[in-house]
C-alpha positions, 0 to 999 in steps of 0.5 A: 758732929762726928758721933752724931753721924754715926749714931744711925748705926746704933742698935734702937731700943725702947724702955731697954729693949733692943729693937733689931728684932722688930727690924728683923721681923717687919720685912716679911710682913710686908709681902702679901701672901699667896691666895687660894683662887685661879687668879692673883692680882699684879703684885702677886704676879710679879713677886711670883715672876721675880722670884722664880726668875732669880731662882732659875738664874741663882740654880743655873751652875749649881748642881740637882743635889744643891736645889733643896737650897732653893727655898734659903737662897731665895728667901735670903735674898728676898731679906736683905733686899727688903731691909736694905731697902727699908734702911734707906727711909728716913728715920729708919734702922738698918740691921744689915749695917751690923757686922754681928748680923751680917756675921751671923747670917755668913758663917753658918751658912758657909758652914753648912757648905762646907760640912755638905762638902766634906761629907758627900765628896770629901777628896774633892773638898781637901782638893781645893786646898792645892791645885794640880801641878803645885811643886813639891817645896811649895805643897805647905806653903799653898796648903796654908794660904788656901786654908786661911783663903777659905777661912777668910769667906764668912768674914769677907760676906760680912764685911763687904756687906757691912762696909758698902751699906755703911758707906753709902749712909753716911755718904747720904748724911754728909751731903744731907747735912752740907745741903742744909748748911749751904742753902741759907749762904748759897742757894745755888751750890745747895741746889748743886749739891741737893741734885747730887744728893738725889743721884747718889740715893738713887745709886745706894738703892741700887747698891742695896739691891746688889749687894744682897745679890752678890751676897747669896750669889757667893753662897750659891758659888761656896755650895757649888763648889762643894755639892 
């Protein structure tokens, strides 16, 4: 029973292809795409209005010179929302429970921020690894520990993401299966349990909301820091 819990966080395949890359690709044909005429329709309304008001909030701290990364933000995080969302269907994969993708989307992207960083102002990039004022014997030590912080980002983007998604599936599963177990002895505390099934799909939705937003607002505060 235990490893058919977590078999939904297997990589799908068909006749041994593996089938991620079609999970990855399907979200964006899901959103309509812009038309040439005066007037759009709602949907187009609103995913306009949507991402023009996450850009502004997403750019607000961040410097002129880091806007060119409004385009990768935006369409970052118009990505993971869609996945995680569409994971939440039933029968569905969800790439974003898979701590390679989710390490492959962090560490290049922290990176760039870094390489951006140390070639605009790279006084002000070392500068982050000891804080003004530090006493001289403990210059090494915080040299050390700022350095392993720094190194630790990619992977707390990936881990964070990967566990939160993860948790929150197998929670569904866990209650899914116990509402089925208890509705033919105890109707009534499956009931119970059904509702509290229902409340905590409504909190994964908006667990994979936020964590797709968490996730490209700490690249905007890593390229912040370094533009």
């Amino acid at each position: 029973m235990m490893l058919s819990f977590f078999d939904q966080f297997m990589s799908p395949s068909y006749l041994g292809i593996p089938l991620i890359a079609v999970a990855i690709a399907l979200p964006w044909a899901l959103y309509p795409t812009p038309t040439s005429r005066w007037l759009n329709n709602r949907v187009l309304t609103l995913q306009g209005w949507f991402i023009n008001r996450f850009t502004q909030q997403l750019l607000l701290p961040i410097n002129p010179g880091g806007h060119k990364w409004a385009v990768l933000l935006t369409s970052l995080m118009l990505f993971l929302i869609t996945i995680n969302m569409l994971g939440l269907l039933p029968y569905t994969f969800t790439p974003t429970t898979q701590l390679s993708l989710n390490m492959g989307l962090a560490v290049p992207l922290w990176l760039a921020t870094v390489i951006i960083g140390m070639r605009n102002q790279p006084t002000a990039a070392l500068g982050h690894l000891l804080p003004e004022g530090t006493p001289v014997p403990l210059i090494p030590v915080l040299i050390i520990i700022e350095t392993i912080s720094l190194f630790i980002r990619p992977l707390a983007l990936g881990v964070r993401l990967t566990a939160n998604l993860t948790a929150g599936h197998l929670l569904i599963q866990l209650i899914a299966t116990a509402v089925f177990v208890l509705l033919p002895l105890m109707p009534t505390v499956a009931i119970l349990t059904a509702t509290v099934l229902f409340l905590l799909t409504l909190l994964e939705v908006a667990v994979a909301m936020i964590q797709a937003y968490v996730f490209v607002l700490l690249l905007s505060l890593y390229l912040q820091e370094n533009v």
